[in-house]
C-alpha positions in Angstrom: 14.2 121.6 131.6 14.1 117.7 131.1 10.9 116.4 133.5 13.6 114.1 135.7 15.1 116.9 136.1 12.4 119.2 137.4 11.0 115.9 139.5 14.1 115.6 141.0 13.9 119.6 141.9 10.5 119.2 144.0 11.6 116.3 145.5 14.2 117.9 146.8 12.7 121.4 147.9 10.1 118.9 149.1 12.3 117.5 151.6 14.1 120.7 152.8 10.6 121.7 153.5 9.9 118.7 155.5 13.5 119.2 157.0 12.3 122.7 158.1 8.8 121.4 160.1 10.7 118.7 161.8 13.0 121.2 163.0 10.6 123.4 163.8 9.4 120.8 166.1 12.4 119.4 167.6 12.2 116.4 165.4 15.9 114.9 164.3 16.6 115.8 160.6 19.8 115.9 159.6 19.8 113.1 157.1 15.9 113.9 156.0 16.4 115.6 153.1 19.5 113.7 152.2 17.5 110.5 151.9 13.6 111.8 151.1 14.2 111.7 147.3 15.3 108.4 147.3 12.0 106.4 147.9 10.3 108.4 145.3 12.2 108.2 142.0 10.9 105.9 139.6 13.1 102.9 139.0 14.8 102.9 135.2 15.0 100.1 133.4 18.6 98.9 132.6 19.4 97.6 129.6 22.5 95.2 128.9 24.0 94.4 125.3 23.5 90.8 125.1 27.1 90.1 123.3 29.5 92.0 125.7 27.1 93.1 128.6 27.4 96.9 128.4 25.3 99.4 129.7 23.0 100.7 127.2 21.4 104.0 127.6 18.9 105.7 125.7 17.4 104.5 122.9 20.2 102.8 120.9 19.5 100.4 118.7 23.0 98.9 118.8 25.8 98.9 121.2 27.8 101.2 120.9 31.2 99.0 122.2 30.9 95.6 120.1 28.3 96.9 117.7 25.6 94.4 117.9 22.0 94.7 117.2 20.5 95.6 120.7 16.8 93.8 120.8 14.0 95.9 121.9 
């Protein structure tokens, strides 16, 4: 299993687990586990081919629309 993908996993059993005290408690929740995850992935870097302004993903070293040599 790729690690974003098993980060992603406890984040969100994290959150249904914090969905279940609040409602243990009375506390409102419906959007809780929805929205948790969000403020605790780590941003990704974008990166843009400088000719035509794709998305780049990975770790291409040229784009794979127009061809050019993608700078590091």
């Amino acid at each position: 299993m790729e690690k974003r993908t098993a980060v992603s996993l406890a984040l969100f059993a994290g959150s249904l687990a914090v969905t279940a005290v609040c409602f243990a408690f009375g506390l409102p929740f419906f959007f809780l586990f929805l929205f948790l995850p969000l403020f605790f992935l780590p941003k990704r870097e974008i990166r843009r081919c400088p000719v035509c302004g794709c998305r780049v993903e990975g770790g291409d070293n040229y784009c794979s629309v127009c061809g050019a040599k993608l700078e590091e």
